[in-house]
C-alpha positions as CSV (number, residue, x, y, z in Angstrom):
1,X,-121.4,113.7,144.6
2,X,-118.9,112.2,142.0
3,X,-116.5,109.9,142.9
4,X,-113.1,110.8,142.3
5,X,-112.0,110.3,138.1
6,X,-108.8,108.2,139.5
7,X,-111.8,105.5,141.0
8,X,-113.0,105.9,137.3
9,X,-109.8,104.4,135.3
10,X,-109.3,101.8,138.2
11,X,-112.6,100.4,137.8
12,X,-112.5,100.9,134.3
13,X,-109.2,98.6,133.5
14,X,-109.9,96.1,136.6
15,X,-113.2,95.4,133.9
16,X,-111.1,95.6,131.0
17,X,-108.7,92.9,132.6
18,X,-111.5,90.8,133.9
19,X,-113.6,90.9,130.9
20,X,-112.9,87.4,129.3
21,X,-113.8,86.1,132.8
22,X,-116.8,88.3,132.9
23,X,-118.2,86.3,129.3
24,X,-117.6,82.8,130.5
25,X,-120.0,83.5,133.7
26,X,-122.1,84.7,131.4
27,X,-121.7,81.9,129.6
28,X,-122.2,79.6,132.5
29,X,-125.2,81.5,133.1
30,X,-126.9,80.9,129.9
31,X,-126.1,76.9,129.6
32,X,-128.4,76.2,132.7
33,X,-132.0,76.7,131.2
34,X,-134.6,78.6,133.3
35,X,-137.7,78.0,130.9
36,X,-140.7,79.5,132.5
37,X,-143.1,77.6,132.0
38,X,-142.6,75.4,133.5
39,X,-140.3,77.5,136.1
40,X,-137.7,74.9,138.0
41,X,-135.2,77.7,138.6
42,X,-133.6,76.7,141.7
43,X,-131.0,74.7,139.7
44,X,-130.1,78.0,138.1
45,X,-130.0,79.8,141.3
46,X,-127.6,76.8,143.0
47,X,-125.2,77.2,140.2
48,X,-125.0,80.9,140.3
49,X,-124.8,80.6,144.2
50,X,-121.8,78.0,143.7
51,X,-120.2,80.2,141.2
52,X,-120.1,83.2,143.0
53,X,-119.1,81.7,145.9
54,X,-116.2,81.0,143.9
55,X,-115.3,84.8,143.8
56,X,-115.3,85.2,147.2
57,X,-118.8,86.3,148.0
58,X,-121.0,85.0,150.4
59,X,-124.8,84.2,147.9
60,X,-127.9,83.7,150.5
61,X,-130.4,81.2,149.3
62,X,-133.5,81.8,149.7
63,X,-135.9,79.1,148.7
64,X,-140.1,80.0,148.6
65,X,-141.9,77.4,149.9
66,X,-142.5,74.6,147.4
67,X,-146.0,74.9,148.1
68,X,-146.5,78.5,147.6
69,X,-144.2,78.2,143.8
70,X,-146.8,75.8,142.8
71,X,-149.5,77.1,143.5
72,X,-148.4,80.2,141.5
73,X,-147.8,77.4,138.6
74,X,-144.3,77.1,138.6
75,X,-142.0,74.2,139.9
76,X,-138.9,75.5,142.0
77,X,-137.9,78.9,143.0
78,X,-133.9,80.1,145.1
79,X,-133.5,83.7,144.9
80,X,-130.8,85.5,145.9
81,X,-128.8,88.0,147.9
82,X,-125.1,89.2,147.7
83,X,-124.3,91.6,150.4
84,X,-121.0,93.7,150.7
85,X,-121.3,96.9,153.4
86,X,-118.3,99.0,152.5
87,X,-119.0,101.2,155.9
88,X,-121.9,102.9,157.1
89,X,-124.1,104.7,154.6
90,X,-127.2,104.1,151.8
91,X,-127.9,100.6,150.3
92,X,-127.9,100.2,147.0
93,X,-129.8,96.8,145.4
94,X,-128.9,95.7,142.0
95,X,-131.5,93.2,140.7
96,X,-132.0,91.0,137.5
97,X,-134.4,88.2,136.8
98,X,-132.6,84.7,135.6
99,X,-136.3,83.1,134.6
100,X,-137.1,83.4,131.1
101,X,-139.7,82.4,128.4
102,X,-138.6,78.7,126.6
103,X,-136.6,79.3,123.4
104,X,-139.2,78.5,121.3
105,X,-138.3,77.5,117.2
106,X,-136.4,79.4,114.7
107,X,-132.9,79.8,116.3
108,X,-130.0,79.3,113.8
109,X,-127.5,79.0,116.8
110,X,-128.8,76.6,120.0
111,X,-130.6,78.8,122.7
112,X,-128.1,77.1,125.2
113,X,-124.6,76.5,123.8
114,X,-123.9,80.6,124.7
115,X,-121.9,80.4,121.5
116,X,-120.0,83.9,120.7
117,X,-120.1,85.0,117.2
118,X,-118.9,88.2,115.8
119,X,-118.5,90.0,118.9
120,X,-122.3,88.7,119.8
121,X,-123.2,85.9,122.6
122,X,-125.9,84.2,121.6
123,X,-128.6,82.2,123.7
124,X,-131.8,82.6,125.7
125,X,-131.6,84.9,128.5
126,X,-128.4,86.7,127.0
127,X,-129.9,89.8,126.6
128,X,-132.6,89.6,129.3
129,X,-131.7,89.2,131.8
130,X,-128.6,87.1,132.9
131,X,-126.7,89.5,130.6
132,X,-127.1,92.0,133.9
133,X,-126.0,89.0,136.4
134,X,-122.7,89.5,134.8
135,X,-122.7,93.4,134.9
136,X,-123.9,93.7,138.6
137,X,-121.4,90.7,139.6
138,X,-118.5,92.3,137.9
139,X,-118.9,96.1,138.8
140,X,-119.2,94.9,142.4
141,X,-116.0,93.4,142.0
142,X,-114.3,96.2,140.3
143,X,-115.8,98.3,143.2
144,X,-114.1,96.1,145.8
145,X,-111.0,95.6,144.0
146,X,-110.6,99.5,143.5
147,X,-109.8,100.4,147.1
148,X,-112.3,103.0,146.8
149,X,-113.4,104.9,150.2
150,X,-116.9,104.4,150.0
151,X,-119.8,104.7,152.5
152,X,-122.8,102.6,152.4
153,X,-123.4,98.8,150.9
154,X,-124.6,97.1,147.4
155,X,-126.8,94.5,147.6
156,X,-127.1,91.9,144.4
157,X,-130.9,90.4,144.2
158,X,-130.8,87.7,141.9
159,X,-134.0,86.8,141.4
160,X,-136.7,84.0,139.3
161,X,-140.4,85.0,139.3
162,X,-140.4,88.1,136.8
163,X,-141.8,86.4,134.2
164,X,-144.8,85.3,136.2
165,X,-145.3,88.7,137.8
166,X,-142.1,89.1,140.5
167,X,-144.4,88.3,144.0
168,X,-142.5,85.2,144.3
169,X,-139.1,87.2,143.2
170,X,-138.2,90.7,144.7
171,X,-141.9,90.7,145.8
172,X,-140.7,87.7,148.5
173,X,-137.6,89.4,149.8
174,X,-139.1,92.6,150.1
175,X,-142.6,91.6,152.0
176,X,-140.5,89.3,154.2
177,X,-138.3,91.8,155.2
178,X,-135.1,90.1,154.3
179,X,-133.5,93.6,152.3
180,X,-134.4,97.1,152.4
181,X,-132.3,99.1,150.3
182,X,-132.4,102.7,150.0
183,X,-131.9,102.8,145.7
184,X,-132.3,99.9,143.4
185,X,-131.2,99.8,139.7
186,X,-132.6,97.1,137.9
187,X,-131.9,94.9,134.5
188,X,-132.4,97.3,131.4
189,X,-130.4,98.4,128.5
190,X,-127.2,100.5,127.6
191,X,-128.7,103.4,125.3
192,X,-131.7,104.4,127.6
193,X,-132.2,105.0,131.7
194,X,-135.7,104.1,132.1
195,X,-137.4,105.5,135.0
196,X,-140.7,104.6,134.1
197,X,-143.2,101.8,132.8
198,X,-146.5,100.3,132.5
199,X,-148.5,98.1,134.3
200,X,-150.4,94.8,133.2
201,X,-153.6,93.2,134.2
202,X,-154.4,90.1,133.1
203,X,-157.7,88.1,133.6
204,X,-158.9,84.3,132.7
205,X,-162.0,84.7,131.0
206,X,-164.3,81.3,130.5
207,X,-167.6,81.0,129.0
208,X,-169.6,78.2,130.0
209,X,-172.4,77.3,127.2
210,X,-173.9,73.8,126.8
211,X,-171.8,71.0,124.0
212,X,-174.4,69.4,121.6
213,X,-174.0,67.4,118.4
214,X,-173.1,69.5,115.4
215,X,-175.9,67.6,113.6
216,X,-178.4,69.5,116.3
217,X,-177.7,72.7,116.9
218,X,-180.5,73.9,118.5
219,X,-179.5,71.9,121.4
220,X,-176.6,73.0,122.2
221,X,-175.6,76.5,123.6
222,X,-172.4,77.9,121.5
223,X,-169.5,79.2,123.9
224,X,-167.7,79.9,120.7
225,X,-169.9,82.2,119.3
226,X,-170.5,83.9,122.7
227,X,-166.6,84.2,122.6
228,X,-166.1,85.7,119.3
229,X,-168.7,88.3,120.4
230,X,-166.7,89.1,123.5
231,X,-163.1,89.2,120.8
232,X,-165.1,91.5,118.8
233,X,-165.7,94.0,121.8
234,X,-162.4,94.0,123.3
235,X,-160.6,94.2,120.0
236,X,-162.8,97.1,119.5
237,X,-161.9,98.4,122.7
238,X,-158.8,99.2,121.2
239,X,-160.1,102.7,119.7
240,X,-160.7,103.7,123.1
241,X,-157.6,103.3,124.7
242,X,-155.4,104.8,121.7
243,X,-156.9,108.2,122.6
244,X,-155.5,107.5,126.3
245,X,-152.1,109.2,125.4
246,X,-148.9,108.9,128.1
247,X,-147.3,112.4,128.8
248,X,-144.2,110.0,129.8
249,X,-141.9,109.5,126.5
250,X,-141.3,105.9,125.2
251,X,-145.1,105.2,126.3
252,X,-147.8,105.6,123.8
253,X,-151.3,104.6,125.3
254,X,-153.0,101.6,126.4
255,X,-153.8,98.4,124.6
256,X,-155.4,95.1,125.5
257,X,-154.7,91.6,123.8
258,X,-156.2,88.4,123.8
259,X,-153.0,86.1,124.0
260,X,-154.8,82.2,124.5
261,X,-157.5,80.8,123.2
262,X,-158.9,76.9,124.4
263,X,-162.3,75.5,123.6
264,X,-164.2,73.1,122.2
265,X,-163.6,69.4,122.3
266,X,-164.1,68.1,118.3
267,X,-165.4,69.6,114.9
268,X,-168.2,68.0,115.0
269,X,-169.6,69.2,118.8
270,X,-171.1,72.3,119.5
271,X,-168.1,74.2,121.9
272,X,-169.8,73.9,125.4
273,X,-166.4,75.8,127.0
274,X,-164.2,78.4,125.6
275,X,-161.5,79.7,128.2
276,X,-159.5,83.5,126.8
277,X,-156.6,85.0,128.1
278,X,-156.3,88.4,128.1
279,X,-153.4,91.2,129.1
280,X,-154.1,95.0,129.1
281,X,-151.5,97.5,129.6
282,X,-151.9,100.3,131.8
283,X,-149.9,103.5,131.4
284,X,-148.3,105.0,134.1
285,X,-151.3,108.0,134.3
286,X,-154.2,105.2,134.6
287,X,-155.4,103.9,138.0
288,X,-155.4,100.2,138.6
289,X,-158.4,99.7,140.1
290,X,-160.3,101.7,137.7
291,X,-158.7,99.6,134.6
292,X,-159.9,96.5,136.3
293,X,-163.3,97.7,136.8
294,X,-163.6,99.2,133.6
295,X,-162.4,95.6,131.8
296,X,-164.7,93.9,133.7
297,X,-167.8,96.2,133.0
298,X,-166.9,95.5,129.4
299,X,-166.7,91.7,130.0
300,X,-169.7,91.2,131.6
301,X,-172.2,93.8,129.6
302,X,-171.1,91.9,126.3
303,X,-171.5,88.1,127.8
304,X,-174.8,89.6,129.2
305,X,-176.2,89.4,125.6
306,X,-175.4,85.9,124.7
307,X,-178.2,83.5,126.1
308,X,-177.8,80.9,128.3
309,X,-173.9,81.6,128.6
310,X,-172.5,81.6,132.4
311,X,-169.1,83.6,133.1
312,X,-166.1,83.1,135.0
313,X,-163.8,86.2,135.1
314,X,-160.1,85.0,137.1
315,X,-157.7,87.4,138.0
316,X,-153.9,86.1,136.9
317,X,-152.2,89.3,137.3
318,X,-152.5,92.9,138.8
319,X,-148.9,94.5,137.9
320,X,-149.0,98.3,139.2
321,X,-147.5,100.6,137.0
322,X,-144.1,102.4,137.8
323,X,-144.9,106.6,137.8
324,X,-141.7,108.6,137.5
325,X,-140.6,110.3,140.2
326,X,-138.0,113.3,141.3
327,X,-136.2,110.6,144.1
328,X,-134.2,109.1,141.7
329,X,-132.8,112.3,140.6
330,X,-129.5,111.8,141.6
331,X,-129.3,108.2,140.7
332,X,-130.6,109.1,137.0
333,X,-127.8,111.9,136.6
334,X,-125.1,109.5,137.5
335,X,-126.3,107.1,135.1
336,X,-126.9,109.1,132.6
337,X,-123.5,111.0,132.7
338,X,-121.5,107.9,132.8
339,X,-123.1,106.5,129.7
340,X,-122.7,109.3,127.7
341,X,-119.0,109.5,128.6
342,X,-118.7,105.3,127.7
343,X,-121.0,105.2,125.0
344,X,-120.1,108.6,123.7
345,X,-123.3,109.4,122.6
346,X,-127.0,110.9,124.1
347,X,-128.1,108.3,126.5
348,X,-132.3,109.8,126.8
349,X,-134.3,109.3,130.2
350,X,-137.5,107.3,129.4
351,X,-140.7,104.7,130.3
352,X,-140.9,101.6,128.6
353,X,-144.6,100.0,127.7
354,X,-142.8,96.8,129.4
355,X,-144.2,96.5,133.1
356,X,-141.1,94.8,135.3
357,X,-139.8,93.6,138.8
358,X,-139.5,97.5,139.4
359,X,-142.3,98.4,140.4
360,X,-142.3,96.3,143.6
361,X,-139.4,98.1,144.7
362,X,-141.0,101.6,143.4
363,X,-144.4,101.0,145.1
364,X,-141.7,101.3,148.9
365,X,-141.1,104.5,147.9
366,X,-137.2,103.2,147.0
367,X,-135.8,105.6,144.5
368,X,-135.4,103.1,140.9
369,X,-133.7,103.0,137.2
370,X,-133.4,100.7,135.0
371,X,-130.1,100.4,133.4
372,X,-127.9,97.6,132.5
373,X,-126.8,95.8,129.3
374,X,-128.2,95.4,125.9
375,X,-129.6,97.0,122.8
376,X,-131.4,100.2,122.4
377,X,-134.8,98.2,121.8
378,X,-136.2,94.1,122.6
379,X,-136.6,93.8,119.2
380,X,-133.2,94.6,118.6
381,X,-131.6,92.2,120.9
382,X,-134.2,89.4,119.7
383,X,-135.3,88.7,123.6
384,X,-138.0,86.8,123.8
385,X,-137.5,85.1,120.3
386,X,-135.3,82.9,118.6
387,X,-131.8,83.9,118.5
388,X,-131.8,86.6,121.1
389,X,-128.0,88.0,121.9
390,X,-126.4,90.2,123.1
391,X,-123.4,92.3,122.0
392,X,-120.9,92.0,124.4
393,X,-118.9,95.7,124.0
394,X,-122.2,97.0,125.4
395,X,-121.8,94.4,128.2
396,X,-118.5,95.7,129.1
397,X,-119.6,99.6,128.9
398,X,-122.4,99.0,130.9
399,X,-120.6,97.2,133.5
400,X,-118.5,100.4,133.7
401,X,-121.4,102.3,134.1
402,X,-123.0,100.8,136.8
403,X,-119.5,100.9,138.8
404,X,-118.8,104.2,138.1
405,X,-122.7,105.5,139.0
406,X,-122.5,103.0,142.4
407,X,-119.1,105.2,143.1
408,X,-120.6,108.1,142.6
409,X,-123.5,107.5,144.9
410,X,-121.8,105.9,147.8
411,X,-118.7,108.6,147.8
């Protein structure tokens, strides 16, 4: 069902007239650093709490156990819910991630100033995903100050644990029963309504071999060379998985990486330890358990042929992949239609080879999309690098879209 067009142009001009407001939250949002590592974010969350309260709304904290944040390595963690029930009907969740990577070097602007240039505002966490704070805060608003006859309730889930895998974010809320909405739209970007993505396992690898002096080789047992061994087979891996094609657009095929390396302990000693990192990407066809054993099998058959090496293969992360599915039909449509119409151009329905907070919600059976402001690619908005932004028309038009789809789907 569409709302009716009159709902439209009020929401419409109540975020044209709101909009300078709308880029100083923002703002606000992106001066309090969220760098995870190390991961304090419950000063992020009080000041959002404190600014929204501000507007009228009514932010619940919800702090995780200081115990349980670090032992998932992290320091401090408040998420949040904003609920509004405009009268009995479906719930619909809106939820962006404030934690971030750090800022890292190379920025020509400072990560968190929030300085506006040339229609752009630049910082970390402009583009994802605080940039969607702003979007969900504002087309809430607009809903309420539209005097729109709607039936159900919109839920904002502010949330800090994404970049760390989201158990500690959305995955707290939801397995503690504190929301259960019926549709969920999540942080994304303006050109594209993502509906799918892959998953990510990543494992701790260490090889334990025996240090010597350099001088006496024969001594010693090399971790190093067991390692590069090991690199050599899951770098070769590779030509495996790019046969493994998705039938889901914007998805190509699997890949693993190797993203840390530590060992060794000076040039002149045999490396008795060398500790990997690794991340492979499922697609959203592959199984999970599968993957992992299949990763494993390859681990431990390779290390099996290095002498006197002992393995230790750790689990960091098991993040499920989100399939699409036909329940979100009618939230996709109304996205999609109200883009077009704002953005006046083909808005396409695809996965993304990111994996996200989504599929927490997806794995409840809770109809999901991604969709909010930004670029048509990361690359393009920089996220993740230095001087990521985010151009703020596409903030405005994306605000509009998500007020005009929640219309639509509580008329």
């Amino acid at each position: 069902m569409s709302a009716n067009p009159e709902i439209y142009d009020r929401l419409d001009r109540w975020i044209d007239e709101h909009f300078e407001e709308q880029i100083r939250f923002l703002q606000e949002l992106v001066r309090v650093p969220t760098d995870t590592p190390p991961g304090n974010n419950a000063p992020h969350a009080e000041r959002t709490a404190e600014m929204l309260g501000m507007m009228g709304f009514t932010p619940e904290r919800h702090k995780v156990p200081d115990a349980v944040v670090k032992a998932a390595g992290l320091q401090s963690i408040t998420n949040l819910i904003v609920r509004h029930r405009f009268g009995e009907g479906p719930t619909i969740a809106l939820n962006a991630h404030g934690d971030v990577v750090p800022p890292g070097d190379g920025w020509t602007t400072h990560p968190y100033r929030a300085e506006v240039i040339d229609g752009k505002l630049y910082g970390r966490a402009s583009a994802v995903s605080k940039s969607d704070f702003a979007t969900y805060t504002y087309a809430l608003r607009a809903l309420l100050a539209s005097s729109a006859k709607l039936r159900g309730a919109v839920e904002l889930h502010f949330t800090y644990d994404e970049e760390f895998g989201g158990e500690l974010g959305p995955g707290w809320l939801l397995n503690l029963g504190l929301t259960q909405p019926d549709v969920l739209i999540a942080a994304g970007f303006s050109y594209q309504v993502v509906v799918a993505h892959n998953g990510c396992l990543q494992f701790e690898v260490t090889l334990h071999g025996l240090a010597s002096h350099a001088a006496y080789p024969e001594t010693g047992v090399d971790a190093l060379q067991a390692a590069n061994k090991l690199l050599t087979a899951l770098y070769a891996h590779n030509d495996v998985l790019r046969q493994r094609l998705s039938k889901t657009p914007g998805i190509q095929h699997p890949y693993l990486n190797v993203g840390r390396i530590e060992g060794g302990t000076h040039t002149n000693v045999i490396p008795g330890k060398v500790m990997l990192k690794l991340d492979r990407r499922m697609i959203p066809e592959e199984d999970a358990a599968q993957v992992e054993s299949e990763v494993r099998e390859l681990i431990t058959s390779t290390v099996a042929s290095c002498p006197g090496i002992r393995l230790e293969i750790k689990r960091l992360l098991l993040a499920h992949p989100l399939k699409p599915s036909p329940s979100n039909h009618a939230l996709v449509a109304a996205l999609q239609r109200h883009a077009q119409a704002l953005f006046g151009e083909e808005i396409p329905v695809s996965g993304t080879p990111l994996y996200t907070d989504v599929r927490l919600y997806g794995a409840l059976g809770i109809p999901c999309a991604i969709y909010g402001a930004g670029p048509r690619t990361v690359l393009e908005s920089n996220a993740k690098r230095a001087d990521e932004h985010l151009v703020l028309e596409d903030l405005r038009r994306a605000t509009k879209v998500i007020a005009r789809t929640v219309a639509d789907l509580l008329a």
